[in-house]
C-alpha positions as CSV (number, residue, x, y, z in Angstrom):
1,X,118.9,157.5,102.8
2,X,119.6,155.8,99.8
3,X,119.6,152.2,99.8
4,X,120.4,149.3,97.2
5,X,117.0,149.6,95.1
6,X,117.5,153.7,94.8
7,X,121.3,153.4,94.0
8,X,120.8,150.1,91.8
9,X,118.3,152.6,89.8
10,X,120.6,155.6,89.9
11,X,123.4,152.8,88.5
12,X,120.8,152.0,85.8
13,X,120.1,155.5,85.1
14,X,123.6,157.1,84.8
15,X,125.0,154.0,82.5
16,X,122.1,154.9,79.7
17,X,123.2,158.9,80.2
18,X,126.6,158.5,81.0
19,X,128.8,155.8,79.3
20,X,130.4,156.8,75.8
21,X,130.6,160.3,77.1
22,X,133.1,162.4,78.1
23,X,134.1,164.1,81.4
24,X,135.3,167.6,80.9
25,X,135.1,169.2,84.7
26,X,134.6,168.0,87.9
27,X,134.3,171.0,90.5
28,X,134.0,170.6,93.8
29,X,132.1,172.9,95.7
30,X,132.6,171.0,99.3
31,X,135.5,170.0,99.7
32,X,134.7,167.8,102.7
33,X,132.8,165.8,100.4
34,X,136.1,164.6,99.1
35,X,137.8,161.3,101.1
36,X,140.7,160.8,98.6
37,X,143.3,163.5,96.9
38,X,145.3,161.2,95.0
39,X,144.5,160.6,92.1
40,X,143.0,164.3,91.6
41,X,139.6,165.2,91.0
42,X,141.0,166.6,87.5
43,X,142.1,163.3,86.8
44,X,138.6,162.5,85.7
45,X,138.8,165.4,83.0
46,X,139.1,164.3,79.4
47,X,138.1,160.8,80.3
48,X,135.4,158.6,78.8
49,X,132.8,156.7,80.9
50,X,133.2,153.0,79.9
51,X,130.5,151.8,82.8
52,X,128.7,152.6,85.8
53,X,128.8,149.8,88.8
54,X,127.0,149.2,92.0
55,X,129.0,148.4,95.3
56,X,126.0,147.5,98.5
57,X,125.1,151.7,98.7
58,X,128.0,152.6,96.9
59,X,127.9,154.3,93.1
60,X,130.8,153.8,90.7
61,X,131.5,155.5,87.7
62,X,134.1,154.3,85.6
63,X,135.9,157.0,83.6
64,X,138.8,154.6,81.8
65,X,139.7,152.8,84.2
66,X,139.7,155.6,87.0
67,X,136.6,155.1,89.5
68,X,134.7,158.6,91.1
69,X,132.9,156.6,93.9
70,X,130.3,158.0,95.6
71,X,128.2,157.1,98.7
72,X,125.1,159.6,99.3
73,X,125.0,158.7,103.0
74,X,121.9,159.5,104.7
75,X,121.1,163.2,102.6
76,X,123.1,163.0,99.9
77,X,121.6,163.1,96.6
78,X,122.3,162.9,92.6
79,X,120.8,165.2,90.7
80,X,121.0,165.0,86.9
81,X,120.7,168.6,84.6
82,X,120.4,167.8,80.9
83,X,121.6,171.6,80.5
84,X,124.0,172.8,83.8
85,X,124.0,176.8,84.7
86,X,126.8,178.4,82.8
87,X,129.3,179.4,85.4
88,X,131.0,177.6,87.9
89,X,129.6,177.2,91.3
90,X,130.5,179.5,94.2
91,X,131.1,177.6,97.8
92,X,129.0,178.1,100.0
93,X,126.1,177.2,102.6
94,X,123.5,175.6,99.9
95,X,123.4,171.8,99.6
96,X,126.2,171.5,96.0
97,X,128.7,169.7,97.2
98,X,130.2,168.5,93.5
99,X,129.4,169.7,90.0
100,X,130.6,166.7,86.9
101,X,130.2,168.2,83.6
102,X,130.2,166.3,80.3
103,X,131.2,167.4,76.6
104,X,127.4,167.5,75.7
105,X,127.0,169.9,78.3
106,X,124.9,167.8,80.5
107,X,125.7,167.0,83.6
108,X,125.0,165.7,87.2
109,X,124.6,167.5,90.9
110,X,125.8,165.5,94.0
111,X,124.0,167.5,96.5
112,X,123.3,167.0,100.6
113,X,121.0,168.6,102.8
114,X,121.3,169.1,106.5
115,X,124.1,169.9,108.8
116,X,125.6,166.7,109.2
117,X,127.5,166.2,106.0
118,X,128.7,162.5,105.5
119,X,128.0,162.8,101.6
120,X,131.6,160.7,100.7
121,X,133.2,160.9,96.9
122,X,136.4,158.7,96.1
123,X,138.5,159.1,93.2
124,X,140.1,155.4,92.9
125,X,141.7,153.3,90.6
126,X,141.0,150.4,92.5
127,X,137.3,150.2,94.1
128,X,138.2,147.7,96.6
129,X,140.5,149.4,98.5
130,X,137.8,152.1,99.7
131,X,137.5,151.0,103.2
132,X,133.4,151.1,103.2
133,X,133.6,148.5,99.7
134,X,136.0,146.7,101.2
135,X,134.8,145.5,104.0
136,X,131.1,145.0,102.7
137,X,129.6,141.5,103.1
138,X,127.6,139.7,99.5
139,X,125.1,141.5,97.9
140,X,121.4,140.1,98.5
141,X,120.4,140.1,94.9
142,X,123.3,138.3,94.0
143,X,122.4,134.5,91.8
144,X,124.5,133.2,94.8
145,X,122.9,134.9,97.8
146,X,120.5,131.4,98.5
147,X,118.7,131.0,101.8
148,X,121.7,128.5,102.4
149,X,124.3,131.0,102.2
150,X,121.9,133.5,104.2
151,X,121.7,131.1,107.0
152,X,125.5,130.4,107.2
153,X,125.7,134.5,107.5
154,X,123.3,134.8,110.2
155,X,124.4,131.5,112.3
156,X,127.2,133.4,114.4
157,X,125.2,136.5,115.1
158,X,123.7,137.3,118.9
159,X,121.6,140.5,118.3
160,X,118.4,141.3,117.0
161,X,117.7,140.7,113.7
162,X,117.2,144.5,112.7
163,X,120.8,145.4,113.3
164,X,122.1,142.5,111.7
165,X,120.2,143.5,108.2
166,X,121.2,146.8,108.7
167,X,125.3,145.7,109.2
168,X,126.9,146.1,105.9
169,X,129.8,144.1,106.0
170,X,126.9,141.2,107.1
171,X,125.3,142.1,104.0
172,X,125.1,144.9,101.2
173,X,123.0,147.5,100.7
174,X,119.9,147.3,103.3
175,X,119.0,150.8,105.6
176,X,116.9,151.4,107.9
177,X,113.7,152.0,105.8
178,X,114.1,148.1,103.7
179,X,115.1,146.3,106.8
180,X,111.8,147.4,108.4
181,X,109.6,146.4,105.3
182,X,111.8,142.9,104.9
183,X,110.6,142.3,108.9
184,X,107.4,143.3,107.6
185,X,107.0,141.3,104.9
186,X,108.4,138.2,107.1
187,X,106.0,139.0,109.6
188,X,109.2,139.3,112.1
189,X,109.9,141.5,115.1
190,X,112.8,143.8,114.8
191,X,113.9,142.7,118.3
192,X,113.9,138.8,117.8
193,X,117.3,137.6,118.3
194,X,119.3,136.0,115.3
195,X,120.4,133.0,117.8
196,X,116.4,132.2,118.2
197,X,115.8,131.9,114.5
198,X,114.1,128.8,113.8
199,X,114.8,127.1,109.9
200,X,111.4,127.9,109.0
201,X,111.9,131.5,110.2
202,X,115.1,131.8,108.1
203,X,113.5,130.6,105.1
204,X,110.9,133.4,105.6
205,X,113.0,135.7,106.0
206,X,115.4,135.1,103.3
207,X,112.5,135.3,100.9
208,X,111.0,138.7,102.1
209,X,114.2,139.6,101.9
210,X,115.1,138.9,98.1
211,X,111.5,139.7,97.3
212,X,110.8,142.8,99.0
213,X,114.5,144.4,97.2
214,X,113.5,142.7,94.0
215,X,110.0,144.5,93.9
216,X,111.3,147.7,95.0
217,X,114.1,147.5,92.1
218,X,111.7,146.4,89.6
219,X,109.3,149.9,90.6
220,X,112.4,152.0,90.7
221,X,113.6,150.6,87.2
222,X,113.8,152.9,84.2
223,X,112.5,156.3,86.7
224,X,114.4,159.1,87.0
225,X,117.1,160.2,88.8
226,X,114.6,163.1,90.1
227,X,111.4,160.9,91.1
228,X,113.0,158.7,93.2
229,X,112.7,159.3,96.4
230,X,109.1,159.9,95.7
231,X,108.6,156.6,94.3
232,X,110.6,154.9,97.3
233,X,108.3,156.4,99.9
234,X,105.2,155.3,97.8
235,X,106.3,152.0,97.9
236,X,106.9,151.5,101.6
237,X,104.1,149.6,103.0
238,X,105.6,150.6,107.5
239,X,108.2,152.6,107.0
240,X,108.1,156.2,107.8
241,X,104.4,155.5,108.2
242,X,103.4,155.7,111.9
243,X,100.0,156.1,113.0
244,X,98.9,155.0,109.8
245,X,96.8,151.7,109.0
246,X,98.8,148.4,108.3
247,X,98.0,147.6,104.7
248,X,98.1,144.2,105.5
249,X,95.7,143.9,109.0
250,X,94.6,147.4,109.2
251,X,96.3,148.0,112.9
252,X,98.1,150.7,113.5
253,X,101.6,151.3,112.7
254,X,103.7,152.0,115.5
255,X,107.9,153.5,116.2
256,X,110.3,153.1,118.0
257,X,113.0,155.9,118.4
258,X,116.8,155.7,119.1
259,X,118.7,158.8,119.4
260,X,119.3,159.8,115.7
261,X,116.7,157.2,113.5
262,X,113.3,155.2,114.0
263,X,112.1,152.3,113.0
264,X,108.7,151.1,112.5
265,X,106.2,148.0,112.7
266,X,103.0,146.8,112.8
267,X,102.2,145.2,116.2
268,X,99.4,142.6,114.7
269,X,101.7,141.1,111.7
270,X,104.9,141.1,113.9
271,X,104.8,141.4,117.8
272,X,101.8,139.2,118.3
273,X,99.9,142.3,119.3
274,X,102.3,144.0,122.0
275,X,103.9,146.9,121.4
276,X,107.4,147.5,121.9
277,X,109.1,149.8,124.3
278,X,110.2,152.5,122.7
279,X,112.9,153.5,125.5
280,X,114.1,156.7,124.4
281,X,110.1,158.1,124.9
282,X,110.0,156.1,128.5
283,X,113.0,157.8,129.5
284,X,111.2,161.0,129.1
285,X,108.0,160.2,130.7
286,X,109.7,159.4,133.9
């Protein structure tokens, strides 16, 4: 999935190919991709892009004043053509889900794989009242977002710390794959409660978080559209690595498994050394 450092890079990426250029189709090819009907996808055509903005996981492109807002959910992708097929695109059971065209006759694919489509587009003239941007809490890269302000976020939570990372409208743009490198980097189980939180452990964590999204949007700067998912998973030091060596102790990285996701830690830099139960694989051992 997506999250802030891949979409603020995508944001950087389409405002240097985008803006100053025109829109002259917008096809879609799923329709279930598309969360608003009024103001019409055509509404777009014949517009100029004026900016590209960045809302937590959600991309906006600004087309005079008229927003396409997309979020790329958990398999949802952008994928840029500097020349697009001639032709229009047939429906159908391949990933295209949406097709924008511009005068030069570049262009850009919104594409998701997988049977569970959540892939969302908006057309909007006003951002804010997309439900999902609406109800999202401060961004963590935000001059403002200081360990002060991150304390006064987390002081009426009572759940463990991963979930709260991971809750938008608590704060913008973190997934599953950052939240478990920002506990990393704090050196912070993912099932410590936010009530237990010492002042020394928020000002931990508040820095692993700001510097963990910093660094990742710093490697992800100026890459293309294309290379970025490869360069997310380079950059992930527990992540989607499981049964791999920490890079920090050397001790093995280990998961945990809920019904649809994973997350995953290093035992020696977090837990003290214990593993955690991983509950869905003890339910099938019994």
């Amino acid at each position: 999935m997506p999250e802030l450092p891949e979409v603020e890079a995508l944001r950087g990426f389409l405002t240097e190919h985008l803006v100053g250029r025109a829109i002259v189709r917008v096809l879609p090819v799923a329709i279930s991709v598309l969360k608003t009907y009024d103001p019409p996808l055509t509404a777009l055509e014949g517009r100029t892009v004026t900016a590209v903005t960045r809302h937590g996981k959600f991309l906006d492109v600004d087309a005079d004043g008229l927003h396409l807002v997309t979020h790329l959910a958990r398999a949802g992708w952008l994928q840029w053509k500097d020349r697009l097929p001639d032709g229009t695109p047939r429906p159908g059971k391949g990933p295209l889900a949406l097709r924008v065209a511009l005068e030069t006759g570049e262009g850009f694919d919104l594409t998701e794989a997988g049977t569970q489509k959540r892939l969302a587009v908006y057309v909007t003239e006003a951002p804010s009242k997309i439900p999902g941007i609406a109800r999202l809490g401060p961004d963590p890269l935000a001059p403002d977002f200081d360990e002060e302000r991150f304390a006064r976020l987390l002081a009426g939570e009572r759940r463990q710390i991963k979930g709260a990372l991971r809750d938008q409208g608590l704060i913008a743009g973190i997934g599953n794959a950052y939240s478990d490198e920002i506990l990393h980097a704090a050196r912070m189980s993912p099932f410590k409660r936010t009530s237990s939180l010492t002042e020394e452990e928020i000002h931990g964590l508040h820095r692993a978080l700001r510097d963990t999204l910093t660094e990742a949007v710093e490697r992800s700067r100026g890459v293309a559209a294309g290379r970025l998912k490869a360069e997310k998973k380079s950059g992930l030091r527990v992540h989607g690595r499981t049964g791999e060596p920490c890079p920090v102790c050397g001790d093995t990285i280990r998961e945990v498994s809920f019904a649809d996701s994973s997350l995953q830690y290093c035992p020696t830099c977090q837990t003290g050394g214990k593993p955690l139960a991983d509950r869905r694989l003890s339910r099938l051992l019994k």
